[in-house]
N, C-alpha and C positions, 0 to 999 in steps of 0.2 A: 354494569351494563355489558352484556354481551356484544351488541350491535350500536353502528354510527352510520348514520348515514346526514350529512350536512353542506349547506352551503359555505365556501369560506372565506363568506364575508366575516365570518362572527370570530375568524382569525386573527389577531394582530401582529404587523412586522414586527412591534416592536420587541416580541418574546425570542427572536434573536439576536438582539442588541444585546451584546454585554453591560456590564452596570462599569461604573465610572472606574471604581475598585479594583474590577476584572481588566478593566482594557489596559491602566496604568501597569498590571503586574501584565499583561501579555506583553507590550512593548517592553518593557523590561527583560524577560526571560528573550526576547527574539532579537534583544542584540547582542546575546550568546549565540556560538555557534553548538552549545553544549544542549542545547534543548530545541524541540518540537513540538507545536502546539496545536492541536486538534479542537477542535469544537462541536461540541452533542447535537445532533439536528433537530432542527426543529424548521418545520416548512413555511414558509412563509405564504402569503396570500398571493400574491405577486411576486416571478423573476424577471421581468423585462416591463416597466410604464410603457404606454401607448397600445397603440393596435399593430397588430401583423399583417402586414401586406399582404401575404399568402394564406390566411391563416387555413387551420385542419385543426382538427380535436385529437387528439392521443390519449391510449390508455397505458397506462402503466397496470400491470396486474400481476398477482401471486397469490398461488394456492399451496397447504397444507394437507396433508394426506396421511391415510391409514398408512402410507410404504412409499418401494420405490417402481413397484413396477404399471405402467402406465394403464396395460389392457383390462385389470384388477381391482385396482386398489380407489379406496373413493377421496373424496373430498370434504377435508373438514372444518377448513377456514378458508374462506377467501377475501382478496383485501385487493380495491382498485383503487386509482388517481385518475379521474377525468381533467384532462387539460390542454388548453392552447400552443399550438405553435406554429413557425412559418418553415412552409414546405422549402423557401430558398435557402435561407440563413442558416435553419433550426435554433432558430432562440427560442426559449420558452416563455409565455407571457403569463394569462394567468391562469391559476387554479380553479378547476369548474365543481366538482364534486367530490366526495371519498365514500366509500362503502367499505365497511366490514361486517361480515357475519360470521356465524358456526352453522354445522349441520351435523345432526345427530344417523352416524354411520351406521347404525344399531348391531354396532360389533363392539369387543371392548379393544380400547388401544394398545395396542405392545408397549412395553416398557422404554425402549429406546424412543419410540415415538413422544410419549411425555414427557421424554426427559428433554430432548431437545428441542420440543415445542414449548412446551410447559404447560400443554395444553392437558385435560384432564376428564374422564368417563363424564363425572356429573355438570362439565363444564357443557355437554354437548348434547347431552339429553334434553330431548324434544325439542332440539333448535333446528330450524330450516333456512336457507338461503332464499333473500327475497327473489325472486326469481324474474317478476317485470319490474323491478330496480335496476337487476343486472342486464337482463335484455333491452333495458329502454338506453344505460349508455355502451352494448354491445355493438346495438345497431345505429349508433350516432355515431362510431367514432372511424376514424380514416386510415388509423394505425392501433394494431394492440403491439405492447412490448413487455416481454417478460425477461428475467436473467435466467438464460437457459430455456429459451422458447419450446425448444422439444421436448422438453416434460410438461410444463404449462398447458399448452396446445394440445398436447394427444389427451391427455387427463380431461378439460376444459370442452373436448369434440365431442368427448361422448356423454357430456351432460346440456351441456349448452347446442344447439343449433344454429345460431344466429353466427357462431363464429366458423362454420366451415367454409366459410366464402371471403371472409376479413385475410385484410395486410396484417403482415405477420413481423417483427423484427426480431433483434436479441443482442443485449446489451455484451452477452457470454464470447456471443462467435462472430458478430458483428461489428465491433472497434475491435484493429490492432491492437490490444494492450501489450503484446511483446515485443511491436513497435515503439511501443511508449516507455520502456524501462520498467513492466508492471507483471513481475513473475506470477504470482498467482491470481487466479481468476474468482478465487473466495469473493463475496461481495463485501463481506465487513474487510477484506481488504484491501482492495480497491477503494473503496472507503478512505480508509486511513491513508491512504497515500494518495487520495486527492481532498486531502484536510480535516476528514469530522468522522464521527462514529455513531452508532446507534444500537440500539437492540434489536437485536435479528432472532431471526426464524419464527415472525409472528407476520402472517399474512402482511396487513397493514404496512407495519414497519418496513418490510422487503420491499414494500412497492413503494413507499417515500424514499429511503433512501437510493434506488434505482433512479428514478426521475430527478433524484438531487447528482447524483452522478453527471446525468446527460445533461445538465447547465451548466457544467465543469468546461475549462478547458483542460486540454490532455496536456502531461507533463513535459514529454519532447517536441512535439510536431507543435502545443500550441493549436490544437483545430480543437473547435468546438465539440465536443462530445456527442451531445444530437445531429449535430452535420453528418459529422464521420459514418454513424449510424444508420443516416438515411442514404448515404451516397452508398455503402453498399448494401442494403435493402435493395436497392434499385435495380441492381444485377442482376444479370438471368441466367441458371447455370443451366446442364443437363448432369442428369444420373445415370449411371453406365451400371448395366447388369451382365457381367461376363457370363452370359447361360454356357453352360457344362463346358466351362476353361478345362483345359487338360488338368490333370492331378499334380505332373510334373512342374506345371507354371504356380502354385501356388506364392512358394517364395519372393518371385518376380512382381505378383501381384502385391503382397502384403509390403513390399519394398519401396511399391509405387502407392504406398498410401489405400488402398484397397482393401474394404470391412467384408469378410464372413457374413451373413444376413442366413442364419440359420431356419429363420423361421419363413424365409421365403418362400412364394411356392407360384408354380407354373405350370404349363401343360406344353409339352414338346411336340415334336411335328407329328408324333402318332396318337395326340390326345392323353400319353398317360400323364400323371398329376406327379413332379418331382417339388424338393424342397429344397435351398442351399444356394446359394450364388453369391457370386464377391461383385462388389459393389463401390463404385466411386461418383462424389459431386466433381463435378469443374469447371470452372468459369468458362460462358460463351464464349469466349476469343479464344480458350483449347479445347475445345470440343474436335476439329478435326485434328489435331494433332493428338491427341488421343483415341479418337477410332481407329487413327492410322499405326500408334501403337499395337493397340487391342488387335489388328487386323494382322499385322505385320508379325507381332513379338509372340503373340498368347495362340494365336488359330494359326498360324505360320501360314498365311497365304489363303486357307480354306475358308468355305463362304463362313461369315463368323454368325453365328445366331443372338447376334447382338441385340438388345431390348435397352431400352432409353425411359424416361420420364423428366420431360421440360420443364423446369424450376424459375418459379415467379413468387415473389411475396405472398402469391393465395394461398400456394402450396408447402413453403419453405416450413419443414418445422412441424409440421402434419406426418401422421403416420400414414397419410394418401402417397406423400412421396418416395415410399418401398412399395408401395403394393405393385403388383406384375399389370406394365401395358399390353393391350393386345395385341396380339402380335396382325 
C-alpha cells in the first residue's frame, strides 16, 4: 500500500510494551553503567489520559522531494500527525489522524534521492496526494510543526494554500538543544539521545518520530519539549535588511551573525531594481539595540536605508519573511 490514511483507535498501547522476556533483560543491562538502552517507536494512541484544559490541534508534518532547493523542486511524499494538545502545559494528549501519500513528480529521481529515501521511479507513478485529506486537517489545525520548518514551509506554500496564513514552529531552531547537552541537530539523533530510534527519511516516520520527541522531557533543563517549543513560537522577532552597507562593513556584519541574501531584490530611492543585502532575525527586546548598531557602526551616523520585516508564527519560516518591504 502506498497510502494510509486512519483513525487511531484501531492502534493499540500495548505494541509498545515490552514482553515479560524484554523488560527482565532491560533491568538487567541498566544496572550496568556499561550499556544504554533505546527503544524502536512505535506511537501509541494516547500520550497523556484525560482532556486538555486548553486544548488546540497540532500538525506534525514532513515532505520528501525531488532535491534540496525549495523554489524548484517538488514533492514526493508527505507524511502528517493530526493531534491534541494544551496551549498551557504542552502536553500531548491524543492522536487524531495520520496521512501518508506519494505523488508522481513526472521526472525521474536522481540517484542520491533513492538512495536516501528509498523511495523509487515505479514507487511514484501515477500516485497523487489527496489533496481535501490534506486541506481538511490544514485548515483545522492551530499549529503546524516540521524539523526544519524552512524547507517544509517554503516547499509546502507553493502547493498547498490553506498553509500561507497557519502557525508555524520548528522542532530544528525552536528548543535550545545546545542548552540541553544535544550537539547535533540530526533528528535520528536527537532521537537517540532522548531514548528510541526509528527509520527515517520516510515522510511518515519523520513526522512520528518529531511528535515523539516533543512529549520528551529535555535532558538538562528537564522542560517539557512542547512547552519549550511553544514558549518561543511565541516571540516576535524583526528582520533587518542592511540596504547598500558599505562594502567595507562586511566583516563587521557577518561577525554579528549577519546572512548574504543574494537573491534579494529591491528598488532604491531612484526606482532602479538592485539585488544582495545582509540580513539578520532578533528578538523584540533587541530590535532597538540593534538599529542603533546598524545606525551607529554600518551607516556611521548617515540616514541608514534600513528595511525591516516584523516576524510572528504566520510568517516565521516562509519565504515571505526575505521578500523586500515597501519601503
Amino acid at each position: 500500500m502506498h497510502k494510509t490514511c486512519f483513525d487511531t483507535h484501531a492502534r493499540h498501547d500495548a505494541a509498545i510494551m515490552p514482553t515479560t522476556n524484554d523488560q527482565q533483560a532491560i533491568e538487567h543491562l541498566q544496572q550496568s553503567d556499561q550499556y544504554r538502552i533505546i527503544q524502536r517507536l512505535k506511537t501509541p494512541m494516547f500520550y497523556q489520559q484525560g482532556q486538555a484544559q486548553n486544548a488546540r490541534i497540532g500538525l506534525v508534518i514532513d515532505t520528501e522531494t525531488t532535491g534540496l532547493d525549495v523554489k524548484t523542486n517538488k514533492i514526493i511524499e508527505l507524511g502528517f500527525i493530526a493531534f491534541e494538545y494544551d496551549t498551557q502545559s504542552g502536553l500531548i494528549y491524543r492522536i487524531l489522524h495520520e496521512y501518508t501519500g506519494f505523488e508522481d513528480p513526472k521526472e525521474a529521481l536522481s540517484d542520491i534521492v533513492k538512495q536516501v529515501t528509498g523511495i523509487s521511479d515505479p514507487m511514484l507513478k501515477d500516485q497523487h496526494l489527496n489533496e481535501d485529506e490534506i486541506n481538511l486537517w490544514l485548515s483545522k489545525a492551530h499549529l503546524i510543526i516540521a524539523h526544519n520548518a524552512a524547507f517544509d514551509r517554503s516547499v509546502l506554500e507553493r502547493r498547498f494554500k490553506e498553509i500561507h496564513q497557519a502557525h508555524w514552529a520548528c522542532t530544528f531552531h525552536d528548543i535550545p538543544w545546545q542548552d540541553e547537552n544535544i550537539s547535533s541537530l540530526k533528528l535520528d539523533f536527537i532521537a537517540y539521545k532522548l531514548g528510541f530510534f526509528f527509520d527515517g527519511h520516510r515522510a511518515i516516520n519523520d513526522a512520528q518520530a518529531t511528535l515523539h520527541i516533543l512529549t520528551r522531557h529535555l535532558p538538562s533543563s528537564g522542560h517539557n519539549a512542547m512547552h519549550s517549543l511553544l514558549k518561543h513560537a511565541r516571540l516576535n522577532s524583526r528582520r533587518f535588511f542592511a540596504i547598500q552597507a558599505p562594502f567595507d562593513k562586511k566583516d563587521d556584519l557577518k561577525a554579528r551573525n549577519y546572512r548574504w541574501l543574494s537573491d534579494f531584490e529591491y528598488q532604491d530611492q531612484y526606482g532602479k531594481t538592485k539585488k544582495g543585502v545582509w540580513s539578520l532575525a532578533v528578538p523584540e527586546a533587541d530590535i532597538a539595540e540593534e538599529q542603533a548598531w546598524l545606525s551607529d557602526h554600518v551607516y556611521q551616523g548617515k540616514v541608514a536605508p534600513l528595511r525591516h520585516n516584523d516576524i510572528t508564527a504566520k510568517n516565521r519560516y516562509s519565504q515571505r519573511e526575505y521578500l523586500a518591504p515597501e519601503l
